[in-house]
N, C-alpha and C positions, 0 to 999 in steps of 0.2 A: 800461254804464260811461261816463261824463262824458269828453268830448273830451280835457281836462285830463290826466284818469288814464291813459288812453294813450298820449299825449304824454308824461309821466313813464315809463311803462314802455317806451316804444319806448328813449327817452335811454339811459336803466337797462342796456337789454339790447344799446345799442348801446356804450357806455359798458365793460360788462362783457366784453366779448370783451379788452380788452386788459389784463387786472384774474381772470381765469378766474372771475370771482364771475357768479353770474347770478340776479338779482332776477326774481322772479315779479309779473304785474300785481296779485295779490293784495296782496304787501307795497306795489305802490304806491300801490294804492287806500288803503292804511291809513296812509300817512303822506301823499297828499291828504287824507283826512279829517279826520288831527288838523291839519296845518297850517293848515285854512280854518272853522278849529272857532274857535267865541268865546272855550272858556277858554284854549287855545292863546293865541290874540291875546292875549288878558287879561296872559298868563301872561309875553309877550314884550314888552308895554308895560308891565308892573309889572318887567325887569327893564333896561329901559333905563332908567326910574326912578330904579332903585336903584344905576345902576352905581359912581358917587362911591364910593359906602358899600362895593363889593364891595373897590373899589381901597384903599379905606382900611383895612379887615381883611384884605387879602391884605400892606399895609405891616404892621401890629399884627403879625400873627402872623408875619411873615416875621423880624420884631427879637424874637423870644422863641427863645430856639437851642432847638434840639431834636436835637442829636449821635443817632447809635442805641446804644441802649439806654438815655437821658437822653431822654425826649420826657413824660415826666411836668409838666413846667410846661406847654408847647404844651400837652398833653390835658386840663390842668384850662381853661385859657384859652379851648379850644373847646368844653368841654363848656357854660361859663354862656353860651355863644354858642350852642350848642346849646337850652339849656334855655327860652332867650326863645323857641322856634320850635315851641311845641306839639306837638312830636314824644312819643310813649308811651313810655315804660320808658327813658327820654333817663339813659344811665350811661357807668362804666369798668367794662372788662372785666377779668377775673384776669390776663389777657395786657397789661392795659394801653390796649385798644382805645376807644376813644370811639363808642357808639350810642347809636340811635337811629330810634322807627318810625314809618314813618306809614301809620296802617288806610287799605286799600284799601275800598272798598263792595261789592264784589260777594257779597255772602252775609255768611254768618258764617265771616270769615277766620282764627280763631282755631287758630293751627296747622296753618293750611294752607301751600301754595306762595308763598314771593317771591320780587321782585326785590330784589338787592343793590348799592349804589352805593359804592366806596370810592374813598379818596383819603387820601394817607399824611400821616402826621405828621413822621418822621423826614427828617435832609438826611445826608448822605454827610461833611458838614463836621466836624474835631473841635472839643470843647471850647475856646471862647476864638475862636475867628473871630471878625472885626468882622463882623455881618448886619447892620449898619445899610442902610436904605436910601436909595439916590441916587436923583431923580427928572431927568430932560431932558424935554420936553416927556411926552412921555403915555409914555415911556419909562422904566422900572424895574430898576436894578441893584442886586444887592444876593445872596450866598450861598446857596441855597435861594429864590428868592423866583419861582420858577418851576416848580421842582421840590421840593416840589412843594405848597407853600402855596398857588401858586395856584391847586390844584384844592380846595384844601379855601374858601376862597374862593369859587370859582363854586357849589361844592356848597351852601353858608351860601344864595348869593340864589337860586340855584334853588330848595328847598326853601320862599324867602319868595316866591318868585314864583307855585308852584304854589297856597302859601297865599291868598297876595294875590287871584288869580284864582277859586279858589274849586274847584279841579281836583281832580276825583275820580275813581281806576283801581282797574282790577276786585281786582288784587292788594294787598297791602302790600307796601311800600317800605322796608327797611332801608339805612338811610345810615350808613356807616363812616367815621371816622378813626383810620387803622389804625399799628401800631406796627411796627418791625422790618423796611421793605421794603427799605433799603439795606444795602450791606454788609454786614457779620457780622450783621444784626438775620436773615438767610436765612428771611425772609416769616413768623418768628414770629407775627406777628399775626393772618397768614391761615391758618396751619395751626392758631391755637386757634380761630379763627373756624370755620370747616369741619373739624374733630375735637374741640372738646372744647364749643366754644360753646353757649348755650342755642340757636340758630337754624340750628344743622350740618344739623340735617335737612329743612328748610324751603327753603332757598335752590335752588332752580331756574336762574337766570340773575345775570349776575354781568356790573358794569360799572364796572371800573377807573377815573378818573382823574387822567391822569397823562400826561403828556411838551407838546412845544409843536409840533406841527406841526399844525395843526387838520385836513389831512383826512383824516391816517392814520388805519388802522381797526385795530389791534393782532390777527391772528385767532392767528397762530402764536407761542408761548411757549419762548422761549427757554431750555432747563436749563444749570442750571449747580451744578460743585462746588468748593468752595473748598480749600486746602491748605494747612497749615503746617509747611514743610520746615526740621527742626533740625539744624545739624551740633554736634557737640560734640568737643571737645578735651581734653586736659590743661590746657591753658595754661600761663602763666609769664613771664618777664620777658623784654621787649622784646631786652636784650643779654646780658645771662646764660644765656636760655632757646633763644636763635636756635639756628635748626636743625631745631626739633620741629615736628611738623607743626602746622599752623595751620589752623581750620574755615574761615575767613574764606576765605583761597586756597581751597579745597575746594567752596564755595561758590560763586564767583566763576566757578570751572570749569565748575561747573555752568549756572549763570545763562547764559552765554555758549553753550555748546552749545545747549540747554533753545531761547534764543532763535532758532535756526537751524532749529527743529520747521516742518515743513511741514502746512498744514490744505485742507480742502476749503472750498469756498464755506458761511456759514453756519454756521462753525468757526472760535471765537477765544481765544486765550489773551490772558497778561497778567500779570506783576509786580508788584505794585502798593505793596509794603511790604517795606523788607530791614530787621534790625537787628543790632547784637552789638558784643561787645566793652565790654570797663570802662575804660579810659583808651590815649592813644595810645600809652604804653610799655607795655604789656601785652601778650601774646600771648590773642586771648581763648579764652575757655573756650566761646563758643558762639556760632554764627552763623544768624541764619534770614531767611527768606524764605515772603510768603503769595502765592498763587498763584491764579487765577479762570481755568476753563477752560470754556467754555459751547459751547452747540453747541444745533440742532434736533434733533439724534442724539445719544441718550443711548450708539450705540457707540461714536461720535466723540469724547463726551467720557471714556469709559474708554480707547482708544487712547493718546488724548494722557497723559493721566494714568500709561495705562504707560509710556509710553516717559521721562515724567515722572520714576516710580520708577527706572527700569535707569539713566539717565544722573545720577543722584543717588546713588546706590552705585556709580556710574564713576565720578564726581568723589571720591569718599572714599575708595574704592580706591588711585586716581591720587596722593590725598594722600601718603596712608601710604607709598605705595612711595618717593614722591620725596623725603619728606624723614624724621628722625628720629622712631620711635614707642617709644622706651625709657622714656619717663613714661607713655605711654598713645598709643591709636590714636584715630583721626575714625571717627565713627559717626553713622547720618542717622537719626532719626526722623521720620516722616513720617505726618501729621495730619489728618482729611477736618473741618474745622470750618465747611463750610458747604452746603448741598445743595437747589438749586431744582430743581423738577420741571419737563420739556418738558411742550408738549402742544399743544392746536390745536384750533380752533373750524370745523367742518365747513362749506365753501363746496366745490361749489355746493351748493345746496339742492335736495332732491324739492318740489315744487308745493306739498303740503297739508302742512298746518302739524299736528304733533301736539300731542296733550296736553304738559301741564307735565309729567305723572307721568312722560311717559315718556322723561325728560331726568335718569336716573340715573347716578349711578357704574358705570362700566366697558361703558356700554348705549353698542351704537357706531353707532345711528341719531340723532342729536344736531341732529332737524329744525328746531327752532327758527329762527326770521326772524330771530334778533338781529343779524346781519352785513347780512344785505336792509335793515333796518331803516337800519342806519346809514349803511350806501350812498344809499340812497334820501335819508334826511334830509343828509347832505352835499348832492346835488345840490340839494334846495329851499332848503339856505342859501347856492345860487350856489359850491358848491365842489367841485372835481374828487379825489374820495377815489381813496385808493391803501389796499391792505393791506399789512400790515405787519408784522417781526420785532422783536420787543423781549423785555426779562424783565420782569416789574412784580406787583403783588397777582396778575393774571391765571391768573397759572401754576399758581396753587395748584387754585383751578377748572376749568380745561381738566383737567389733569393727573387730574382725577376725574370727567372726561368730563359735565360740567356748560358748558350752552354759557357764551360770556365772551369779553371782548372788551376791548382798551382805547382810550379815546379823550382826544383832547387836552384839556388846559385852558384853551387861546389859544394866542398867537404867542409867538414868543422864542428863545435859540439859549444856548450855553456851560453845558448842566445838567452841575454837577460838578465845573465853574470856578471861581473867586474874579467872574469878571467876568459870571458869569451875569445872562441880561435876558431882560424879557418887556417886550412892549408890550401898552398897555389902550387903545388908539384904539378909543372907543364902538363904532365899525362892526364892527372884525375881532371887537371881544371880542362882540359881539350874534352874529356870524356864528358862531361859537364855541359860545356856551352854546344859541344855537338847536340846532344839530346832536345837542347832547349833551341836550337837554330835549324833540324828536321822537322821540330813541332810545328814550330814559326811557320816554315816555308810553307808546309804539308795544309797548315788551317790557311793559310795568305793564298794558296796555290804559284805554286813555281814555273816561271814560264821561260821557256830553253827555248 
């Protein structure tokens, strides 16, 4: 083994003690060889290149809104962006998704095992935001223009860098612009992708992009379920009606206790929408509130959930007693409208790397390098990877014990802000897509 590749797995293993991940010299031999491989090179001077042009489609597409469940203009936008890049069977899915494939050489792939590469279409923002974008030096601010345009973005020159170079891997490569991962859209796009999709049975490994920290390695997937809590009333008029009970107080009771809920590490709720009432002399007739409780423990997030319900029929209880219910009593319904699955990508790893096949649903030996892989390629693009908890497309593949992973799309901070930024200084954003295009090769396998 080359001085070099030992040197990389010594770092690796010495690296890994404070990270519990542990890279075998094998994954580092395989990410020395794509790195010091010609089409690699190729692959990473075709895409400093091209970078003007990535920054300029990550503005384009950042000023087209894509609210969730409105990402239909963004998906047509990327698909003719899609379609200039010779990718096969280049469409929209029933879901809405934007694909796209590109044949691997190793055999006749047809129907065989791939890799999957996504990155979302939708922003968290509603209808009518201004997304224009503001430029400061190599700095970019603007509603979504990080989260997560800019993975679809890196995805675009990736794709044209591999082309460029002339880069061919053993598997096929399906690249996604997926619909549905924010808010209410609850990873629609990935659950038709993997249940209903023409490639649900294909897909072996699975490679998020999405968030801005470039050397987080996304292994563990956050679950989460959503809630829509309704109180409902009689209502009536503001001074004629006073007295009767009110959903809104009932409510309010609730919200207030609710937020006094104590969690473990790795356990979080959140509030994030209330509405109600028809005018301010009104007494309303209904009050609600939507609710996001997530956790790495799916009992975590039924705990909360219960104590959710019991102090939601204390609050309506509480109502009725304290004030008038001769027109009618408060009553709560309560609504599970949204549902991401936990899950988690198996570190440390045994030595020998299995088959693809044998990286199934519910199979809990989940050998695969894809974590080695990206550990290792952090380190060769000069960067100290950390693993990491988030929710994102990822979840929906762990969740079906399919290894996956997520990684960054560059630098930048406030996803979910009005003031949200990414910076595209040539160096971080190369240091960036390197990491994310040795992963690539390293799971697709690179073939010189």
């Amino acid at each position: 083994m080359p001085l070099r590749t030992l040197l990389l797995a010594a770092a690796l293993a010495c690296a890994a003690t404070h990270s519990h991940a542990q890279v075998s010299r094998e994954a580092a031999a395989d990410v020395e060889r794509i790195t010091a491989s010609a089409p690699y090179k190729a692959a990473m001077a075709a895409l400093s290149a091209d970078h003007d042009r990535i920054v300029e489609e990550n503005i384009a597409l950042t000023e087209i809104p894509a609210p969730p469940f409105k990402e239909a203009a963004k998906a047509k936008a990327f698909l003719e962006l899609f379609a200039k890049l010779g990718l096969a069977d280049a469409g929209i899915d029933a879901e809405g998704n934007v694909t796209g494939l590109r044949r691997g050489k190793g055999g006749d792939n047809a129907g065989g095992p791939l890799l999957a590469v996504a990155a979302h279409l939708d922003t968290v923002f509603p209808q009518g935001t201004d997304v224009h974008v503001k430029r400061d030096g190599t700095v970019l601010r603007a509603p979504g223009v990080g989260d997560d345009t800019r993975g679809l973005a890196v995805m675009l020159g990736i794709i044209r860098a591999m082309a460029s170079a002339h880069v061919e891997t053993e598997c096929d490569v399906l690249f996604v612009a997926s619909v549905g991962e924010e808010g209410l859209g609850d990873l629609r796009g990935m659950k038709y992708l993997f249940g209903k999709g023409p490639y649900k049975d294909r897909i072996r490994t699975f490679i998020a992009i999405d968030g801005l920290t470039p050397q987080a390695i996304m292994t563990t997937a956050l679950g989460s379920k959503r809630y829509r809590l309704t109180f409902t009333g009689p209502g009536g008029h503001s001074y004629a009606a006073f007295g009767l009970v009110n959903p809104m107080y009932a409510m309010g009771a609730f919200l207030v206790e609710f937020a006094r809920t104590e969690v473990p590490a790795l356990t979080t709720y959140n509030i994030g929408v209330i509405g109600g009432g028809t005018s301010v002399n009104s007494i309303p007739l209904q009050s609600w509130a939507e609710i996001d409780i997530r956790s790495v423990s799916p009992a975590e997030v039924d705990k909360v959930a219960a104590r959710m319900n019991a102090l939601a029929e204390e609050a309506a209880e509480a109502e009725n007693s304290a004030r008038s219910t001769k027109a009618g009593r408060i009553v709560v319904k309560i609504e599970l409208i949204g549902d991401r699955p936990a899950g988690s990508t198996s570190h440390p790893f045994l030595g020998a790397r299995q088959p693809a096949a044998a990286a199934q649903p519910g199979d809990a030996q989940r050998n695969e390098r894809l974590v080695e892989y990206a550990w290792a390629a952090a380190l060769a693009a000069g960067m100290e990877p950390k693993l990491t908890t988030q929710s994102t497309d990822a979840n929906i593949a762990m969740s079906l014990g399919i290894p996956a992973i997520t990684l960054a799309s560059g630098s930048g901070d406030r996803m979910h802000a009005l003031d949200e930024w990414i910076d595209v200084e040539t160096g971080k954003s190369l240091r960036s897509m390197g990491m994310l295009l040795t992963t690539l090769l390293a799971s697709a396998g690179l073939r010189e």
